[in-house]
mmCIF file of the C-alpha atoms, coordinates in Angstrom:
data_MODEL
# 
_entry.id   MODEL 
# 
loop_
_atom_site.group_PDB 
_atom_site.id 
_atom_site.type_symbol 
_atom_site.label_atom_id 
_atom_site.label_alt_id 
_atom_site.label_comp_id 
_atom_site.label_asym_id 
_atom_site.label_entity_id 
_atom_site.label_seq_id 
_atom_site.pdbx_PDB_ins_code 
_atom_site.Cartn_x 
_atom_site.Cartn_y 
_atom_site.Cartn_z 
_atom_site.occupancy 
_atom_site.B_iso_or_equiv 
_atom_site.pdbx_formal_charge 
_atom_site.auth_seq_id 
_atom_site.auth_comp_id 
_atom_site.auth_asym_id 
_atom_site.auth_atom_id 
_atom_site.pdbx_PDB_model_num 
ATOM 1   C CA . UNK A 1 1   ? 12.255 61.800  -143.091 1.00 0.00 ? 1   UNK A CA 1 
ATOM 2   C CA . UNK A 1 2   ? 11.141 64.716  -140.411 1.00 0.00 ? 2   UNK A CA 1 
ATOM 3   C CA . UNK A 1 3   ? 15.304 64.980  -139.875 1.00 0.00 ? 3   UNK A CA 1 
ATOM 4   C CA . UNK A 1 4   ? 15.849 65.394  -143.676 1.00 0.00 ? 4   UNK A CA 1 
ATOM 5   C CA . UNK A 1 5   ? 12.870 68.445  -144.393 1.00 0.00 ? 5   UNK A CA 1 
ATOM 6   C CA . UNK A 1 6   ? 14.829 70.885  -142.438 1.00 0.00 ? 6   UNK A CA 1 
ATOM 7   C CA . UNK A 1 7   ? 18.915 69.998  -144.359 1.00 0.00 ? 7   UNK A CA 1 
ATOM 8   C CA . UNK A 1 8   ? 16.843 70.349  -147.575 1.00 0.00 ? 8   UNK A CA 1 
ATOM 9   C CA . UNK A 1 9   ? 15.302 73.869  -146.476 1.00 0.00 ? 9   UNK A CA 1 
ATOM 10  C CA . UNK A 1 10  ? 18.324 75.258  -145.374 1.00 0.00 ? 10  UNK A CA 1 
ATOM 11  C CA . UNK A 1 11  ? 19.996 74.097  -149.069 1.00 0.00 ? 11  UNK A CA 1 
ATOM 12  C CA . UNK A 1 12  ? 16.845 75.806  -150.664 1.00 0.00 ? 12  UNK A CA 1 
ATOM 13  C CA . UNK A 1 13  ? 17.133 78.683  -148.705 1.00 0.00 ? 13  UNK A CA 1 
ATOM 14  C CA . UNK A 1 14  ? 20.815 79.264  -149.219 1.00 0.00 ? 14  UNK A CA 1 
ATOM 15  C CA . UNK A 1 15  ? 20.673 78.404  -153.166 1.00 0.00 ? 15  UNK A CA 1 
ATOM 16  C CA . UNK A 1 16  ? 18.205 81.325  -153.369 1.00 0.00 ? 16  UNK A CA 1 
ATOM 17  C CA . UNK A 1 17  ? 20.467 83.930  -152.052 1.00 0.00 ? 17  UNK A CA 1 
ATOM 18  C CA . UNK A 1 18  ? 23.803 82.709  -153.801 1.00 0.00 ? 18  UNK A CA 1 
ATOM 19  C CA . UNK A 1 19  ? 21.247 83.163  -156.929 1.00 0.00 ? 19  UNK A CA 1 
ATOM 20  C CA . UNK A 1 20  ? 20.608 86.905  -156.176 1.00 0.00 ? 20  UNK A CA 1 
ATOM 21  C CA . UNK A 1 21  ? 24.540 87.576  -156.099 1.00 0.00 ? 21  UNK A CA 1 
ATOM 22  C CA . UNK A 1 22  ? 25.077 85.811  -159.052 1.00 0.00 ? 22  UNK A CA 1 
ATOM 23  C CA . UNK A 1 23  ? 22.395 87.659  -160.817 1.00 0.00 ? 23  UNK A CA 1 
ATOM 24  C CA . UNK A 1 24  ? 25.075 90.894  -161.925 1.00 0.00 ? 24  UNK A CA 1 
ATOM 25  C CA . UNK A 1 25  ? 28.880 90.515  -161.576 1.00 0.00 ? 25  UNK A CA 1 
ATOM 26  C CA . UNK A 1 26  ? 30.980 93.905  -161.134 1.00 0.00 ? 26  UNK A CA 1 
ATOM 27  C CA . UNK A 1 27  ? 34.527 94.243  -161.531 1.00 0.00 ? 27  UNK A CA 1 
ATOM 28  C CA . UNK A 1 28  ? 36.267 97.455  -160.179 1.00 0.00 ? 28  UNK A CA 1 
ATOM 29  C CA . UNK A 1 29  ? 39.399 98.439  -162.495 1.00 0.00 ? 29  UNK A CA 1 
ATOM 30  C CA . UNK A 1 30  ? 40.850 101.945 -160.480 1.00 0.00 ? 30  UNK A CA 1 
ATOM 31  C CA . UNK A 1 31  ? 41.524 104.460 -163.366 1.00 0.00 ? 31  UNK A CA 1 
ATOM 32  C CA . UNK A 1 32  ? 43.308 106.966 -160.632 1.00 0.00 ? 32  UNK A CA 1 
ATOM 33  C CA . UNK A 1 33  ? 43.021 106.080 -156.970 1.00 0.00 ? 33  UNK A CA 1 
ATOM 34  C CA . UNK A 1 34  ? 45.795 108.310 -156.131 1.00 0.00 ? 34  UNK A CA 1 
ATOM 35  C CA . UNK A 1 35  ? 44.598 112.111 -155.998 1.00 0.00 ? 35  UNK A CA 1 
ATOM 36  C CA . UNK A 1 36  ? 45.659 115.152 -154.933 1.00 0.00 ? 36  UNK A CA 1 
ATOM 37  C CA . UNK A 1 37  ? 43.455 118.726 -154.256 1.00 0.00 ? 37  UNK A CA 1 
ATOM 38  C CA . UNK A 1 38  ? 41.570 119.578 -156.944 1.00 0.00 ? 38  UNK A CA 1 
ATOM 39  C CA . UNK A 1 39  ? 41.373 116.183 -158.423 1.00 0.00 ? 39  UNK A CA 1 
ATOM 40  C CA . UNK A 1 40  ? 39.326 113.555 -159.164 1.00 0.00 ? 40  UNK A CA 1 
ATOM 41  C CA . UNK A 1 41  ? 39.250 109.763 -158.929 1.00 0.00 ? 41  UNK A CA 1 
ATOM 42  C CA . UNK A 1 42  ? 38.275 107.654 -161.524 1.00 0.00 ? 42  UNK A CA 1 
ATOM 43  C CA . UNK A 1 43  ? 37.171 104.238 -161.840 1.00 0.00 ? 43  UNK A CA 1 
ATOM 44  C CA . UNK A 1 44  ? 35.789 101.797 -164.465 1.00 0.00 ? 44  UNK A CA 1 
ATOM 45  C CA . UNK A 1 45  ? 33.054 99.539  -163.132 1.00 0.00 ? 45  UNK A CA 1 
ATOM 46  C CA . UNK A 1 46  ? 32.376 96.322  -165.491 1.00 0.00 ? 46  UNK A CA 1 
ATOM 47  C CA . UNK A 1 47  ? 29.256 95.271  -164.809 1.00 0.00 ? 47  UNK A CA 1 
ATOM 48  C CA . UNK A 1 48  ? 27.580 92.206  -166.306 1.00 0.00 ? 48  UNK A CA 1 
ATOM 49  C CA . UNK A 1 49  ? 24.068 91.178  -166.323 1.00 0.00 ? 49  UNK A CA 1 
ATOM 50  C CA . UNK A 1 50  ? 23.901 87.024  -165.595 1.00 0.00 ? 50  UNK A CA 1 
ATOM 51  C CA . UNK A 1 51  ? 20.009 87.715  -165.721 1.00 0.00 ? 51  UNK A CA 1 
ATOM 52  C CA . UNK A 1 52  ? 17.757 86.085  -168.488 1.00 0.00 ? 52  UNK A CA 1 
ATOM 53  C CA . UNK A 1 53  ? 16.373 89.057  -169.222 1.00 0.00 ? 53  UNK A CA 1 
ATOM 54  C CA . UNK A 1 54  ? 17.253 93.113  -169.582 1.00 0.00 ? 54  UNK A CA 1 
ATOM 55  C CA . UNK A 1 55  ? 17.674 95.145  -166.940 1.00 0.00 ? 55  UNK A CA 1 
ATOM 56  C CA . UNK A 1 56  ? 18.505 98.453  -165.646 1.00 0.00 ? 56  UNK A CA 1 
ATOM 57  C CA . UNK A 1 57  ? 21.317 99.446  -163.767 1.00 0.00 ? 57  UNK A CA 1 
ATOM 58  C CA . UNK A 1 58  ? 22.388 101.983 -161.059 1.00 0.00 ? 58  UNK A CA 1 
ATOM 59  C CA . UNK A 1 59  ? 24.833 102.364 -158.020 1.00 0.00 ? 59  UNK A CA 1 
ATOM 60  C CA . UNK A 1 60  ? 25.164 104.640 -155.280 1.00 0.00 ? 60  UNK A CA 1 
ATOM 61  C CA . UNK A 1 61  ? 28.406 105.865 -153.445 1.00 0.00 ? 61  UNK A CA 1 
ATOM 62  C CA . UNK A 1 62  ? 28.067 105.771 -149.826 1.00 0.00 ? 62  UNK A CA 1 
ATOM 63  C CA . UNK A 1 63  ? 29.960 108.759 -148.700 1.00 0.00 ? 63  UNK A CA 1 
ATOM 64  C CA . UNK A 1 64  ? 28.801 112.125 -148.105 1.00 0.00 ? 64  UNK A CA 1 
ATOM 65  C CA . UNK A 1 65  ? 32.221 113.784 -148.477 1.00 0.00 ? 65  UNK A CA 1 
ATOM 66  C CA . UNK A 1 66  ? 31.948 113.238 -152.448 1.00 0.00 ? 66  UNK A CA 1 
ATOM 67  C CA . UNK A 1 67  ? 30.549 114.273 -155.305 1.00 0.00 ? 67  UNK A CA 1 
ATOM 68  C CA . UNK A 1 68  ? 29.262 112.022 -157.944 1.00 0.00 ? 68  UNK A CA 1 
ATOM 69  C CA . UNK A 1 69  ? 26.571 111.326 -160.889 1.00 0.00 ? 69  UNK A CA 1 
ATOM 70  C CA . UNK A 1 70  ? 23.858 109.012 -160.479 1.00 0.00 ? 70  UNK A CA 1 
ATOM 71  C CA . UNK A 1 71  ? 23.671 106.968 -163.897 1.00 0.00 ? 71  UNK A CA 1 
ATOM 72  C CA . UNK A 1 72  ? 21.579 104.419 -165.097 1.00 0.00 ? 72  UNK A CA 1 
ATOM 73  C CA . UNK A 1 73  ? 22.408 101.753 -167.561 1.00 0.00 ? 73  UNK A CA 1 
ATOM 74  C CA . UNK A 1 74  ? 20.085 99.148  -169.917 1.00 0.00 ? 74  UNK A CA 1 
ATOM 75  C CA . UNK A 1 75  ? 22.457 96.078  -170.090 1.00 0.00 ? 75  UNK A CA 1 
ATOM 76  C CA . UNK A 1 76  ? 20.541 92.852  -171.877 1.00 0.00 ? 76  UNK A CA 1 
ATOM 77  C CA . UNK A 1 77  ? 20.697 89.535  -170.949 1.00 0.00 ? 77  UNK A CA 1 
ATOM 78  C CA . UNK A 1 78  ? 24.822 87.744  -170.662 1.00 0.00 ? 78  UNK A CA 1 
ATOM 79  C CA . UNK A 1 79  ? 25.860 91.669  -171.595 1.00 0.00 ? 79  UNK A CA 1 
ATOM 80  C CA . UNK A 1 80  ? 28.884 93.494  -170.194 1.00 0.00 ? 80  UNK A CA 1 
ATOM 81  C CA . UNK A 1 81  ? 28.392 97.414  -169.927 1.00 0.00 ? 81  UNK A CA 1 
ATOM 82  C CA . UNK A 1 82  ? 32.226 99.811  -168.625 1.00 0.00 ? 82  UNK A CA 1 
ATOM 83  C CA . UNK A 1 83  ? 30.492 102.616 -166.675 1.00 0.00 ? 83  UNK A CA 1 
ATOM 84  C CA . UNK A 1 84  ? 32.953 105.493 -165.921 1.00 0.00 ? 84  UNK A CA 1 
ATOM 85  C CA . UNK A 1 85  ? 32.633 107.168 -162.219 1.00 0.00 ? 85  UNK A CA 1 
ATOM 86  C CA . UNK A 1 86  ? 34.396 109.901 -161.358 1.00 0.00 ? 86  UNK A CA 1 
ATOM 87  C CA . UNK A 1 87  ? 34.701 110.714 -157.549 1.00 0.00 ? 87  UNK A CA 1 
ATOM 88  C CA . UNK A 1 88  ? 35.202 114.341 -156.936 1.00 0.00 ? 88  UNK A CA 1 
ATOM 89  C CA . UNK A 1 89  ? 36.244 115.287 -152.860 1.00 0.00 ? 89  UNK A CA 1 
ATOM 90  C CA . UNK A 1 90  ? 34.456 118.474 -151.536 1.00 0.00 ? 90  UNK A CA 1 
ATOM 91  C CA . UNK A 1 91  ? 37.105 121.456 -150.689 1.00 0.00 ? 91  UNK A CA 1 
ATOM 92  C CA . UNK A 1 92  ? 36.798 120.648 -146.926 1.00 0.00 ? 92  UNK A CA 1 
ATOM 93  C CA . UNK A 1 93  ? 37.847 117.454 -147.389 1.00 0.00 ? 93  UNK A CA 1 
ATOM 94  C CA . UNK A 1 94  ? 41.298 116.196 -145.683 1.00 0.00 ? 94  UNK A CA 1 
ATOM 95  C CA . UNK A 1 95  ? 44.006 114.230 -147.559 1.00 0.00 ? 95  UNK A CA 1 
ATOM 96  C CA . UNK A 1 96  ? 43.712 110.650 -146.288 1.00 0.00 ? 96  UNK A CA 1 
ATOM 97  C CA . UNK A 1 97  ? 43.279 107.393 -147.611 1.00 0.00 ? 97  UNK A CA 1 
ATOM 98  C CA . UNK A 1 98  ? 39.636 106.479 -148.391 1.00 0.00 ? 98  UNK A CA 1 
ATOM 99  C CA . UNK A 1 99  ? 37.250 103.662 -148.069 1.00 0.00 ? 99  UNK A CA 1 
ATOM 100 C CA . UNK A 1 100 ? 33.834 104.609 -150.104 1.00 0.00 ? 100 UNK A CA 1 
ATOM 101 C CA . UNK A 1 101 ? 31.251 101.929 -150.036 1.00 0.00 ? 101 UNK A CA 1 
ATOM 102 C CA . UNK A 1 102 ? 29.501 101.406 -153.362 1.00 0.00 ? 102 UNK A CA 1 
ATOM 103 C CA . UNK A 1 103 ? 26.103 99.493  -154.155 1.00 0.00 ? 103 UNK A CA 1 
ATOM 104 C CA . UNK A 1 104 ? 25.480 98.652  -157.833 1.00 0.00 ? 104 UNK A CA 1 
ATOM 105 C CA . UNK A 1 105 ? 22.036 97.289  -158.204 1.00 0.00 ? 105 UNK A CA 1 
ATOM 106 C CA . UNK A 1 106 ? 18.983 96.522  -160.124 1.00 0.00 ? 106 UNK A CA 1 
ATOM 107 C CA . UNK A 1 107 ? 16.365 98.850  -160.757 1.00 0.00 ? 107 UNK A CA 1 
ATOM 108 C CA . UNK A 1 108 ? 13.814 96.700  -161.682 1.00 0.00 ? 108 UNK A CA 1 
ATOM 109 C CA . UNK A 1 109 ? 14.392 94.461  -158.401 1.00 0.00 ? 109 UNK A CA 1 
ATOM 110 C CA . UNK A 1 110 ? 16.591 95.752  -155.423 1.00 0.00 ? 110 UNK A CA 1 
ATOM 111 C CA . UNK A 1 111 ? 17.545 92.420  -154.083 1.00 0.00 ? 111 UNK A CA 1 
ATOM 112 C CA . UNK A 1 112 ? 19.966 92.280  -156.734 1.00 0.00 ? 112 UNK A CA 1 
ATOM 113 C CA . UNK A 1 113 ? 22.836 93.943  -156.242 1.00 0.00 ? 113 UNK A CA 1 
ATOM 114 C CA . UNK A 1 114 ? 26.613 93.736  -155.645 1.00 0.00 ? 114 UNK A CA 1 
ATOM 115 C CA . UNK A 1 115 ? 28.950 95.959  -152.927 1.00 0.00 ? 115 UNK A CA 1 
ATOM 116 C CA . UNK A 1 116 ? 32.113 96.561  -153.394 1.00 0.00 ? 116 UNK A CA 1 
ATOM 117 C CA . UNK A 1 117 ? 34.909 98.889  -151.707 1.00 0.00 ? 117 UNK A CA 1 
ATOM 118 C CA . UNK A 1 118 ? 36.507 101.909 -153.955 1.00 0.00 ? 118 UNK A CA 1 
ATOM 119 C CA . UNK A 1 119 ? 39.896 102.944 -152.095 1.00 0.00 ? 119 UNK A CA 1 
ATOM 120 C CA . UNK A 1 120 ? 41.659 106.207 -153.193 1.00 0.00 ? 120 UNK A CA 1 
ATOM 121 C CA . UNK A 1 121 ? 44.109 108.007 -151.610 1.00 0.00 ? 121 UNK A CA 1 
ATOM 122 C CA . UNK A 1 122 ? 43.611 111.830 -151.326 1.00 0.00 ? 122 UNK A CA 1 
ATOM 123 C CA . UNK A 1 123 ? 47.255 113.197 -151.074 1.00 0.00 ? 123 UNK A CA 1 
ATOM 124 C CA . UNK A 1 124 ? 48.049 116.987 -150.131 1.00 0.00 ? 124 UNK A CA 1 
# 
């Protein structure tokens, strides 16, 4: 029995974080990933709330090199919301191909959320 306590821990412990991802799912559907100067990227984010309840939704962009608008978003329960962001580059900026990190997650309880990679290519 004293062997068995610690294998059903560890598949407690595990179920609890696999529940947290599967709390919001987020799809990332590139609008126009392929920019050049003076233009934007755009991107539709899906994002559906697996919650039993409402909650409120945000993201941030990881990047400093960008400019973007902080939205929030009331999705209820089993509800899919398409968000819009549009990813401007500042004038500095050098044509390359891009990697920005972006978190979308719960306001009501952090430890929900879902990362995912945006990739656009700046061209000159």
């Amino acid at each position: 029995m004293k062997k068995i306590f610690p294998i059903f821990l560890i598949l407690f412990l595990v179920s609890i974080s696999i529940a947290y991802a599967a709390d919001i799912n987020v799809d990332i559907i590139p609008v126009k990933d392929i920019i050049l100067k003076g233009e934007s990227a755009i991107f539709d984010i899906d994002i559906t709330n697996l919650q039993d309840n409402l909650d409120r939704i945000t993201y941030n962009v990881y990047d400093q090199n960008w400019e973007w608008e902080k939205k929030f978003y009331d999705i209820n329960s089993g509800s899919m919301k398409r968000v819009t962001l549009t990813l401007t580059p500042f004038e500095d900026l050098n044509p390359d191909k891009y990697s920005l990190d972006l978190r979308v997650y719960s306001v009501n309880n952090p430890d929900i959320y879902v990362d995912e990679s945006l990739i656009i290519n700046y061209l000159d």
